[in-house]
N, CA, C and O of each residue as an XYZ file, in Angstrom:
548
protein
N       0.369     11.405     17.214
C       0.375     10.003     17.585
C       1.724      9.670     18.203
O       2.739     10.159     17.708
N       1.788      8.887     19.229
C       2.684      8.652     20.134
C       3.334      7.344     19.805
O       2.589      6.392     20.037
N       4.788      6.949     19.219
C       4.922      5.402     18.745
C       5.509      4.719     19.359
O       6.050      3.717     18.892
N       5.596      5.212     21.102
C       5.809      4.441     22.658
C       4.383      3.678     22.855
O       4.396      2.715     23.621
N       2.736      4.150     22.011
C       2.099      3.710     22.700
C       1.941      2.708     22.616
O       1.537      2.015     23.550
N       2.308      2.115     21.014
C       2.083      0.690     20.649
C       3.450      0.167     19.952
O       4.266      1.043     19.664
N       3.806     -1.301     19.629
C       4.914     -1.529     18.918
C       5.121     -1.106     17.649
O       4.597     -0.020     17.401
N       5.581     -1.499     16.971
C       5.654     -1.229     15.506
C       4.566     -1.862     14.538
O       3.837     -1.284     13.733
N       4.651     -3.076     14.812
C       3.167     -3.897     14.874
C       2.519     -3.865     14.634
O       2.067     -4.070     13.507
N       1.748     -3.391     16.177
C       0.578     -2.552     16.365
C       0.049     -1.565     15.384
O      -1.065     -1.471     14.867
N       1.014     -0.929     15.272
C       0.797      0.433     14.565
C       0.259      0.102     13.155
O      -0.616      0.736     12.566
N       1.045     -1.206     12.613
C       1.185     -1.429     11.459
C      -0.302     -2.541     11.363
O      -0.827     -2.757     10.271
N      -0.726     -3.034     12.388
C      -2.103     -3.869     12.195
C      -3.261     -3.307     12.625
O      -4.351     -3.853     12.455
N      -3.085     -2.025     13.291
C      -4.686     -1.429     13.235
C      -3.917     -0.170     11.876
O      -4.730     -0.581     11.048
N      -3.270      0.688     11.229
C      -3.296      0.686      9.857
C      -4.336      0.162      8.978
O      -5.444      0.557      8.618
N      -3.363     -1.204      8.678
C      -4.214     -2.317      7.792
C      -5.858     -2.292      7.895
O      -6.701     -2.054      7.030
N      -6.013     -2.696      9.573
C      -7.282     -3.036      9.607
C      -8.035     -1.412      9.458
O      -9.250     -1.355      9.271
N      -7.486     -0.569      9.523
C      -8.000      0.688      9.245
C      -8.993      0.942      7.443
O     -10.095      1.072      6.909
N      -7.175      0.845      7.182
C      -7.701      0.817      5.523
C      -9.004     -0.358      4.818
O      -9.930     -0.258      4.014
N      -8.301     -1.634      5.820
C      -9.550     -2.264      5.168
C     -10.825     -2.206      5.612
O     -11.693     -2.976      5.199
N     -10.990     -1.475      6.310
C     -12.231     -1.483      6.593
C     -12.818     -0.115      5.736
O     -14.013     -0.091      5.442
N     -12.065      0.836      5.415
C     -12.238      2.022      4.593
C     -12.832      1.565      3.100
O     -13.954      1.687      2.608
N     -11.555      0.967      2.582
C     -11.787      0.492      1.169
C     -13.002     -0.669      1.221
O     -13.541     -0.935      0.147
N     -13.317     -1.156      2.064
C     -14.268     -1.737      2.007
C     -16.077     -1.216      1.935
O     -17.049     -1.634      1.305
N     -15.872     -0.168      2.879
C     -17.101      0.998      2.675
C     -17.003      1.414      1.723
O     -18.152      1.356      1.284
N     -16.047      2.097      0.559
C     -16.046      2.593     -0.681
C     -16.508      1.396     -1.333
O     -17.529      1.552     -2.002
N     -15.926      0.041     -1.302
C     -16.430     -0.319     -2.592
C     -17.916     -0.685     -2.648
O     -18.499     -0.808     -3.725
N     -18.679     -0.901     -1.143
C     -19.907     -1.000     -0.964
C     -20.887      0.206     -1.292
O     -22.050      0.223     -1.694
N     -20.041      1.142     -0.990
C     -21.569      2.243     -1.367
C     -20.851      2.552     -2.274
O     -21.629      2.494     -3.227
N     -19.610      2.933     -2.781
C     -19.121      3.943     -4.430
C     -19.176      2.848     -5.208
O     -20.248      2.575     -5.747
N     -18.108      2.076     -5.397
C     -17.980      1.169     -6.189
C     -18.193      0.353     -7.183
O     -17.969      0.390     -8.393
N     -19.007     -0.926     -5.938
C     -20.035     -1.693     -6.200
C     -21.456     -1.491     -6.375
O     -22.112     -2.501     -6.630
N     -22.285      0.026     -6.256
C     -23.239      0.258     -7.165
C     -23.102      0.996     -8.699
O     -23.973      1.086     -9.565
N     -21.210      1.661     -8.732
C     -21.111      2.086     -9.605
C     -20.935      1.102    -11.007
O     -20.728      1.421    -12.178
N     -21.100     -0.131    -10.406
C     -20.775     -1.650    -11.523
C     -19.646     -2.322    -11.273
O     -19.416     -3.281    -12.010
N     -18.872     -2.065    -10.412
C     -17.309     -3.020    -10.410
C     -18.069     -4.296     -9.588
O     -18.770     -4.318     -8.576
N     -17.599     -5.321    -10.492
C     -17.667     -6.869     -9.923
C     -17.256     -6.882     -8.338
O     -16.816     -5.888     -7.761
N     -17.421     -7.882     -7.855
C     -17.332     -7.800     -5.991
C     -16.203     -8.428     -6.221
O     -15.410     -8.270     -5.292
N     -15.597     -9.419     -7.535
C     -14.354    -10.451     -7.515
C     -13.248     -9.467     -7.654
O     -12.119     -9.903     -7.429
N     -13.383     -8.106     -8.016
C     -12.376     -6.679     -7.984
C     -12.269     -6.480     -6.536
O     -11.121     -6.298     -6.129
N     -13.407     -6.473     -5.490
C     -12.888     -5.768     -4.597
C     -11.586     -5.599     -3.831
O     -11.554     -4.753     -2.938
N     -10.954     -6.026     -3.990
C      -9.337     -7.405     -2.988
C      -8.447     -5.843     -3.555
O      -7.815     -5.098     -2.806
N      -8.676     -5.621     -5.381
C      -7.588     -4.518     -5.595
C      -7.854     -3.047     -4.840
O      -6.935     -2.316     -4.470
N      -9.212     -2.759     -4.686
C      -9.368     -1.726     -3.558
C      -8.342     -1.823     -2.323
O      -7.342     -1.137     -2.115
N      -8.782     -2.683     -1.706
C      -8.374     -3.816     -0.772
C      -6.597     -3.101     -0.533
O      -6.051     -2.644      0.472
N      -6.139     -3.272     -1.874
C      -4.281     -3.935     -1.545
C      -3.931     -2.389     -2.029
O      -3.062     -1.736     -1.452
N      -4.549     -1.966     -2.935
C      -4.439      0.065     -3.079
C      -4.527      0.659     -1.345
O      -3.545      1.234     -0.876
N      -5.498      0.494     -0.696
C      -5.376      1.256     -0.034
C      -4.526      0.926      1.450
O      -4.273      1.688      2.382
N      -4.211     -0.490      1.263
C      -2.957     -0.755      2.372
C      -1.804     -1.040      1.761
O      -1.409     -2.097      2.253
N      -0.889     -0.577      0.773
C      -0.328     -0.901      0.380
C       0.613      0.627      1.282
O       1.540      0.376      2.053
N       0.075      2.416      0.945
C       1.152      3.046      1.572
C       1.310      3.047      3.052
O       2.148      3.756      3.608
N       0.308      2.059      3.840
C       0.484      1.878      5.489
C       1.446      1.044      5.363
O       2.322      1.413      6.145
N       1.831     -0.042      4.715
C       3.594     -0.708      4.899
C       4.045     -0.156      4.500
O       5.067     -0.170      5.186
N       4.297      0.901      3.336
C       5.473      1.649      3.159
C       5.557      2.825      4.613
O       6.712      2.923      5.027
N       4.644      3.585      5.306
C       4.446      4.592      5.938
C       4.775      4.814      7.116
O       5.181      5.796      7.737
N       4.432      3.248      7.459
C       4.461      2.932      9.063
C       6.125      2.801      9.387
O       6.803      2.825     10.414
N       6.402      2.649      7.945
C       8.353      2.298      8.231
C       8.941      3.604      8.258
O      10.028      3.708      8.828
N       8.586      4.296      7.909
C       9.279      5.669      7.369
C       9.108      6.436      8.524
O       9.972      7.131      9.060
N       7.692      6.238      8.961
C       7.348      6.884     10.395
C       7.831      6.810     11.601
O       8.051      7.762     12.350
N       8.017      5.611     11.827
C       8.058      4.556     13.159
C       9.746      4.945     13.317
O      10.149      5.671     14.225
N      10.729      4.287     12.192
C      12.242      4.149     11.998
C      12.714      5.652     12.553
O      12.427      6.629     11.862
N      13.247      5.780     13.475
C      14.611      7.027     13.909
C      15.012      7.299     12.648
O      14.667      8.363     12.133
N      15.822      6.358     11.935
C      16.634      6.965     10.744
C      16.099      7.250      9.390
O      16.868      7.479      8.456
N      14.900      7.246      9.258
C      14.429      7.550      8.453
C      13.113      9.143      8.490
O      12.339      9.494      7.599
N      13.280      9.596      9.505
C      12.684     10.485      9.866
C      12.779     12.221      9.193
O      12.085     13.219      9.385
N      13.971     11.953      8.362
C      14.094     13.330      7.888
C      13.292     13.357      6.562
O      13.226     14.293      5.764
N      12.519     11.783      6.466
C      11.970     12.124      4.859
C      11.062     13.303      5.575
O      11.114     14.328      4.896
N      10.450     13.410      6.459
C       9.282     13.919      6.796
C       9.572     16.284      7.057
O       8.863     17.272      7.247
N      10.953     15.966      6.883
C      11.105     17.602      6.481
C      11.270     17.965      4.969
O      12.116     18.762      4.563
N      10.317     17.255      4.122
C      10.512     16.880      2.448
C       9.202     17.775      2.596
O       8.490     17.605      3.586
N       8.800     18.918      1.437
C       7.667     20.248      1.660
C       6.620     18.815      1.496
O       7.094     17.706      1.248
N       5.183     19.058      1.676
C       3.784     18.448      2.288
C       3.455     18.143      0.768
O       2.933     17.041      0.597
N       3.664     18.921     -0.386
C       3.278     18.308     -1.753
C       4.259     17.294     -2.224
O       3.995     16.572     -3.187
N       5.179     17.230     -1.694
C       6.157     16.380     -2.302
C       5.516     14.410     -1.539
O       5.225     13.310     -2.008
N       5.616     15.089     -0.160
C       4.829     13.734      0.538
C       3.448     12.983     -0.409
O       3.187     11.849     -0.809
N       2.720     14.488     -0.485
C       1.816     13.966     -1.090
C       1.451     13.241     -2.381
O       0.530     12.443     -2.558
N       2.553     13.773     -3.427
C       2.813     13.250     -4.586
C       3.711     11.930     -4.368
O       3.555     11.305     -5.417
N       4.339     11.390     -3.759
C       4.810     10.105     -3.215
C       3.505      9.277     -3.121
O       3.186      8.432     -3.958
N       2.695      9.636     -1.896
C       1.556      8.770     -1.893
C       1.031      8.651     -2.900
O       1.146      7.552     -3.442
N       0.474      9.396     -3.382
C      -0.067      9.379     -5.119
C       0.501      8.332     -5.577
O       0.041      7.196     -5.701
N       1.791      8.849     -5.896
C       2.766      7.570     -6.461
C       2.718      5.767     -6.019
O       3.013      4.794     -6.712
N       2.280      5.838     -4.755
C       2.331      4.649     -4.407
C       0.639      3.731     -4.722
O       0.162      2.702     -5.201
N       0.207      5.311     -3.882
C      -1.439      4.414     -4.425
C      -1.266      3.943     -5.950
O      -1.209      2.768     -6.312
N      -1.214      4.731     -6.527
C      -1.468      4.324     -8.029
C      -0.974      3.181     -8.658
O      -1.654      2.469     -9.396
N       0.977      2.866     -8.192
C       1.777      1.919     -8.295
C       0.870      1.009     -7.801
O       0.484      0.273     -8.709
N       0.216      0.677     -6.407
C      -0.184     -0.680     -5.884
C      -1.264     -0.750     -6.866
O      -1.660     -1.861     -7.219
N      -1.808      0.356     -7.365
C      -3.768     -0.060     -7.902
C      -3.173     -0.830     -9.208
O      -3.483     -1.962     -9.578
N      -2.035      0.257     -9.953
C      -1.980     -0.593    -11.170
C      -0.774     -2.450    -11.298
O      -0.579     -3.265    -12.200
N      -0.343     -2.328    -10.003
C       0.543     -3.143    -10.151
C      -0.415     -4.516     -9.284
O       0.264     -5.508     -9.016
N      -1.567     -4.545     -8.970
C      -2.363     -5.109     -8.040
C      -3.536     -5.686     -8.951
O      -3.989     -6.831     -8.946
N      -3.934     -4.531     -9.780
C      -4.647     -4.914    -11.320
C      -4.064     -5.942    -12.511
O      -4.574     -6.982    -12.928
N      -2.654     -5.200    -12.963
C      -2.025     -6.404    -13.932
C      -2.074     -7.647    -13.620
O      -2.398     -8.469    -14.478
N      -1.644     -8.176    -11.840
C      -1.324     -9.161    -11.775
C      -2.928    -10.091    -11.448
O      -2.985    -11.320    -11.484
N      -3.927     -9.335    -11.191
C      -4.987     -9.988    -10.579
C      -5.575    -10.338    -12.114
O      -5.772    -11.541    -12.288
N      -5.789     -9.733    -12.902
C      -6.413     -9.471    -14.732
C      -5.721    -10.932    -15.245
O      -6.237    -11.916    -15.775
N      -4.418    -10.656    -14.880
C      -3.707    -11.412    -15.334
C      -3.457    -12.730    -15.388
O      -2.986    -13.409    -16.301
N      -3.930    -13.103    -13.995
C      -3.909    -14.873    -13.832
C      -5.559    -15.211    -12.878
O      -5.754    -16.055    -12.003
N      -6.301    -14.436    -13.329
C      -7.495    -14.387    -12.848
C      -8.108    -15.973    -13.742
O      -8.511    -17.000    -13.196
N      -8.018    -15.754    -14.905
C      -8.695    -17.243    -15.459
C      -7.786    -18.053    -15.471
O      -8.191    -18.998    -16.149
N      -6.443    -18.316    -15.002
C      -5.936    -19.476    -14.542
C      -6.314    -21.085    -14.457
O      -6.061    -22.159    -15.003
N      -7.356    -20.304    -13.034
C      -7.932    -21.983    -12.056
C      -7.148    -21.764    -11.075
O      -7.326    -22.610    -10.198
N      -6.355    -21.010    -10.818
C      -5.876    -20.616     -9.634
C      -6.867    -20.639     -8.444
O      -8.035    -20.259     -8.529
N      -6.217    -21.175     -7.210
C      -7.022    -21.063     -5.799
C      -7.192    -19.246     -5.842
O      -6.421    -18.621     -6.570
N      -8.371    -18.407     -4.915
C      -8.721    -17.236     -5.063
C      -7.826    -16.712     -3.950
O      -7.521    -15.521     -3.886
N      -7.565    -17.283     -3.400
C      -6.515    -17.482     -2.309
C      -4.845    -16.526     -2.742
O      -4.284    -15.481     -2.412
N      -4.610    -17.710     -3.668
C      -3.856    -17.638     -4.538
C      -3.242    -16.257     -5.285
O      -2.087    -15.878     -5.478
N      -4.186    -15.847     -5.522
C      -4.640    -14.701     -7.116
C      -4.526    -13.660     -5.959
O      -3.797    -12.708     -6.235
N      -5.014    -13.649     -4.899
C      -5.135    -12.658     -3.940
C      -3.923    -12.094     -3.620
O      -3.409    -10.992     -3.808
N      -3.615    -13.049     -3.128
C      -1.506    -12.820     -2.578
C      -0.765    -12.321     -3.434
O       0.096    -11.447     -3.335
N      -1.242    -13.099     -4.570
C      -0.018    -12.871     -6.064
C      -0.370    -11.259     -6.362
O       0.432    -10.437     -6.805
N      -1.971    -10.978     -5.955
C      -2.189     -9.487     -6.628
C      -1.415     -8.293     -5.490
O      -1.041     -7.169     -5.825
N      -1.317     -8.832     -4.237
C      -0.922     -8.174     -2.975
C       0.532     -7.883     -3.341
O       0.893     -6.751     -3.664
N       1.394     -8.976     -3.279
C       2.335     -8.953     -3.919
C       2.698     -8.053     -5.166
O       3.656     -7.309     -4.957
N       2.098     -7.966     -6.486
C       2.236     -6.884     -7.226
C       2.189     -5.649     -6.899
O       3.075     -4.866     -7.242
N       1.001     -5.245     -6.088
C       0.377     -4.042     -6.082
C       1.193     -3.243     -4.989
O       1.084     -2.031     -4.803
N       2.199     -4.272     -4.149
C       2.845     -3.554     -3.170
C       4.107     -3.504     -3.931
O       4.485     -2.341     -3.793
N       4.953     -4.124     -4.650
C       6.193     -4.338     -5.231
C       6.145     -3.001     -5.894
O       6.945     -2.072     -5.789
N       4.907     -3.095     -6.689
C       5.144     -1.209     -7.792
C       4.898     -0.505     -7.009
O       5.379      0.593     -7.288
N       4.123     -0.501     -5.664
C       4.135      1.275     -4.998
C       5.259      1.358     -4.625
O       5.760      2.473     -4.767
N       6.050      0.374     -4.064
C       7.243      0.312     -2.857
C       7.806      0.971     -3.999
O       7.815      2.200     -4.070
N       8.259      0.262     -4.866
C       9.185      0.462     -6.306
C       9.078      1.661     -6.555
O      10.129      2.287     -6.696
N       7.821      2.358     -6.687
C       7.636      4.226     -7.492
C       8.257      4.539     -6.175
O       9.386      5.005     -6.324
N       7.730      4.390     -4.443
C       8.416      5.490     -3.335
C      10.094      5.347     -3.594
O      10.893      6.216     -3.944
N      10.298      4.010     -3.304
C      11.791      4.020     -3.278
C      12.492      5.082     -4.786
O      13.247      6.053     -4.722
N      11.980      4.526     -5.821
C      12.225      5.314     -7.078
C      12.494      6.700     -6.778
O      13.422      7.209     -7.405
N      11.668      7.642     -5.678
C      11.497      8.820     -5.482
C      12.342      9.407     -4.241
O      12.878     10.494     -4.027
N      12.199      7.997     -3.398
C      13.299      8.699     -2.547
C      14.240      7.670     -2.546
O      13.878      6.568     -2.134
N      15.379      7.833     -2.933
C      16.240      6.355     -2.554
C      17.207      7.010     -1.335
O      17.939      6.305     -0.640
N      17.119      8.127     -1.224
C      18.200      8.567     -0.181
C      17.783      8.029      1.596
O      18.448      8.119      2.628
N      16.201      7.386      1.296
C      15.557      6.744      2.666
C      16.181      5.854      3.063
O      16.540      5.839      4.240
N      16.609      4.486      1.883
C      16.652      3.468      1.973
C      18.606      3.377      2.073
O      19.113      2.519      2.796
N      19.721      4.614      1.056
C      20.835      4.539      1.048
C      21.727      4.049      2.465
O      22.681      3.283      2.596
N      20.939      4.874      3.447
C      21.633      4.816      4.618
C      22.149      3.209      5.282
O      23.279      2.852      5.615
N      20.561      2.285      5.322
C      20.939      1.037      5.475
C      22.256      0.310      4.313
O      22.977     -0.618      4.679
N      22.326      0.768      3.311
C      23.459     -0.144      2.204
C      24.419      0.543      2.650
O      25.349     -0.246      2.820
N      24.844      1.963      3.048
C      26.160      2.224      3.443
C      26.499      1.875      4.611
O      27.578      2.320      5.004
N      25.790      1.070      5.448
C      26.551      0.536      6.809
C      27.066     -1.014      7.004
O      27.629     -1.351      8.045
């Protein structure tokens, strides 16, 4: 993939619309006949776009490009790390203020918000030497 062809953006809003349209086929045929409520679907949803904002930065950025000579299991156990961070950090907060009375609106963002804060949180956790470069300048 070529990242002259589109902006950063770009890259980063067909991503999104990638994943959601992915996690959205899972929860329709796996999912949602396996019994998960349709008011769950949103945490599918924020799991599976949660490592395209971490990814698209790591990718896209010049200076961050040497994560990508890190061996292919290590990458992969990062993602791991992140999916899981957004599913469970996307879950607490949605479980959590779900009977509120909160707008659904609301509960949505707040769960987006979680579920991206703990993946970001486990990658950075794993690599902080990505992020060092920007604080030492």
């Amino acid at each position: 993939m070529d990242k002259e062809t589109l902006p950063r953006w770009g890259w980063l809003l067909l991503g999104l619309f990638a994943m959601a349209m992915l996690a959205n086929v899972l929860n329709v045929t796996v999912l949602g006949p396996a019994g998960l409520p349709e008011a769950y679907y949103v945490i599918t949803v924020i799991t599976g776009m949660a490592p395209v904002l971490i990814y698209i930065g790591v990718w896209y950025d010049e200076e961050r490009q040497h994560y990508w000579e890190h061996p292919r299991t290590r990458i992969l156990g990062d993602l791991v790390f992140v999916f899981l961070g957004a599913l469970i950090g996307s879950s607490i907060v949605f479980v959590g203020i779900t009977e509120t009375g909160l707008p659904r609106l609301v509960i949505d963002i707040a769960a987006m918000a979680g579920g991206f804060m703990l993946g970001w949180g486990l990658f950075w956790w794993r690599n902080p030497e990505i992020y060092q470069r920007e604080t030492a300048t």
